[in-house]
Each structure stands twice: as structure tokens, then as C-alpha cells.
C-alpha positions as MATLAB code, in Angstrom:
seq = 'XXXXXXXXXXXXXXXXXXXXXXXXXXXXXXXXXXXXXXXXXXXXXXXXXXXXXXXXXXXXXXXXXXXXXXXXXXXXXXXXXXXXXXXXXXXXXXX';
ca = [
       7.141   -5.071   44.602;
       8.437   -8.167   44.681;
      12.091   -9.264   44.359;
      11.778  -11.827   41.625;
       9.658  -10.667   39.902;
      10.457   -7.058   39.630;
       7.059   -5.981   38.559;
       4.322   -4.789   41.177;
       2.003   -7.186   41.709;
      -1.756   -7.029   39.656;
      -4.607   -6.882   41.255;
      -7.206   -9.817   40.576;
     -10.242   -9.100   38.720;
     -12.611   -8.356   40.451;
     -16.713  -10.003   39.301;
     -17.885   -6.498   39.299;
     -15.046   -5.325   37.083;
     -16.248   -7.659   34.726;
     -19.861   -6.875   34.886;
     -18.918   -2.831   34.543;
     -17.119   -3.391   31.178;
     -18.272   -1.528   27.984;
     -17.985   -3.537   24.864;
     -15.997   -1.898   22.154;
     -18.681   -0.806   19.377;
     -18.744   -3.198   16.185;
     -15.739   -2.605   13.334;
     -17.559   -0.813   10.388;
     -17.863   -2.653    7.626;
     -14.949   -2.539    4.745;
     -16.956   -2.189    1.775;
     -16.859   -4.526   -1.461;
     -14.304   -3.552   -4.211;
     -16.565   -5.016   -6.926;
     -19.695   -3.069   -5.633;
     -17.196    0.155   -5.156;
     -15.606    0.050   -8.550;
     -18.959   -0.558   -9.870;
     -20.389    2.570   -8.374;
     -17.198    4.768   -9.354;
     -17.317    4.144  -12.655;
     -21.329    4.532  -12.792;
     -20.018    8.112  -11.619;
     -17.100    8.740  -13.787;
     -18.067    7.715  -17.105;
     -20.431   10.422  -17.571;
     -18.263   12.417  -15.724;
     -15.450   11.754  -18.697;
     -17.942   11.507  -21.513;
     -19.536   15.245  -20.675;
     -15.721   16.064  -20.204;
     -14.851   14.951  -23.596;
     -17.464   16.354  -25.644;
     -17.343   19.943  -23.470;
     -13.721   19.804  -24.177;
     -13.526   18.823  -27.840;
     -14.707   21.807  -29.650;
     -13.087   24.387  -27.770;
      -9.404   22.255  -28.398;
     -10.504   21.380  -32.134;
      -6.789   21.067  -33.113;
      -5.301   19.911  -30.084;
      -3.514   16.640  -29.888;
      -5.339   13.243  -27.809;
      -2.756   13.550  -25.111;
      -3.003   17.607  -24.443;
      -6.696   17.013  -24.010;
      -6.471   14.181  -21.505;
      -3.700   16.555  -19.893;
      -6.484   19.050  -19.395;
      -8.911   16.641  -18.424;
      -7.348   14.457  -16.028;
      -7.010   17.044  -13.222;
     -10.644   18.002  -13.334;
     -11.859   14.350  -13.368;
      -9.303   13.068  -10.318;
      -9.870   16.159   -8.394;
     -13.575   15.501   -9.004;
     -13.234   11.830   -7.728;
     -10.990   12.606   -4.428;
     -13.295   15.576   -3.238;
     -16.698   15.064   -4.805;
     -17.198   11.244   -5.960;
     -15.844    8.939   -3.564;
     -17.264   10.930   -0.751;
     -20.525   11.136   -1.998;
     -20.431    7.159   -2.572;
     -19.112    6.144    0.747;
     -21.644    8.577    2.732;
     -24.684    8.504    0.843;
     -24.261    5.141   -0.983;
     -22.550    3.330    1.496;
     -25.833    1.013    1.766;
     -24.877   -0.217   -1.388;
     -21.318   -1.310   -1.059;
];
């Protein structure tokens, strides 16, 4: 150690240091919002729509926002666990 410094000194690089280095692997890709909306709601509209009409005659009576109250959960829990998955592993050639 030095005294004015107060750090130990660094080695110096070495040629074969540099010639021994692995290259950090390429960032993946961050994929397009337009392209990823696109495909999510390619996914959830029929999700909604098969929803909706599955939903409507067994709540004949009920009011707009009670139904949406029952169909909300099964249509986010569908896109967290089952849609946006799907898209970013199988369609991610798309995005």
C-alpha cells in the first residue's frame, strides 16, 4: 500500500487478460408496445366476448356493473397467468 494513496496498488492489464475475456451475451430485445397491445387484445377480445355471452343468460337480471364484477377476475387472472405468457414465449417473434 502506498501512503498517499491509501489504496493497494492495481495490477496492469495484462495482453492475455484481454484476449481471455468473455463478452457479455447480447441484451434481449424489449419488445414493441404497439405490436404487444396489438397481440393482447387479438387475445382478449374473444376472451371478453365468449365471457359476456357465457355470462349473460345465467345473470339475466343482474345489473352491467355486477357482471363486469364477475368477469373481470376471470379475464385479468387469465391475462397475468395464461395470455401474456403465452405471447411473450411463443409469439415473441412477433413483437
Amino acid at each position: 500500500m502506498t501512503a498517499l494513496a491509501g489504496k493497494a496498488p492495481t495490477p496492469a492489464a495484462s495482453p492475455l487478460a484481454a484476449q481471455t475475456s468473455v463478452a457479455a451475451p447480447p441484451l434481449a430485445r424489449n419488445p414493441r408496445k404497439t405490436r404487444l397491445a396489438a397481440l393482447v387484445f387479438l387475445a382478449v377480445y374473444p376472451l371478453v366476448t365468449v365471457l359476456m355471452m357465457g355470462l349473460m343468460p345465467l345473470t339475466p337480471n343482474w345489473p352491467l356493473p355486477l357482471r363486469t364484477l364477475v368477469m373481470v377476475p376471470v379475464v385479468v387472472i387469465s391475462m397475468v397467468w395464461a395470455i401474456i405468457p403465452f405471447i411473450m414465449s411463443r409469439l415473441r417473434h412477433l413483437l
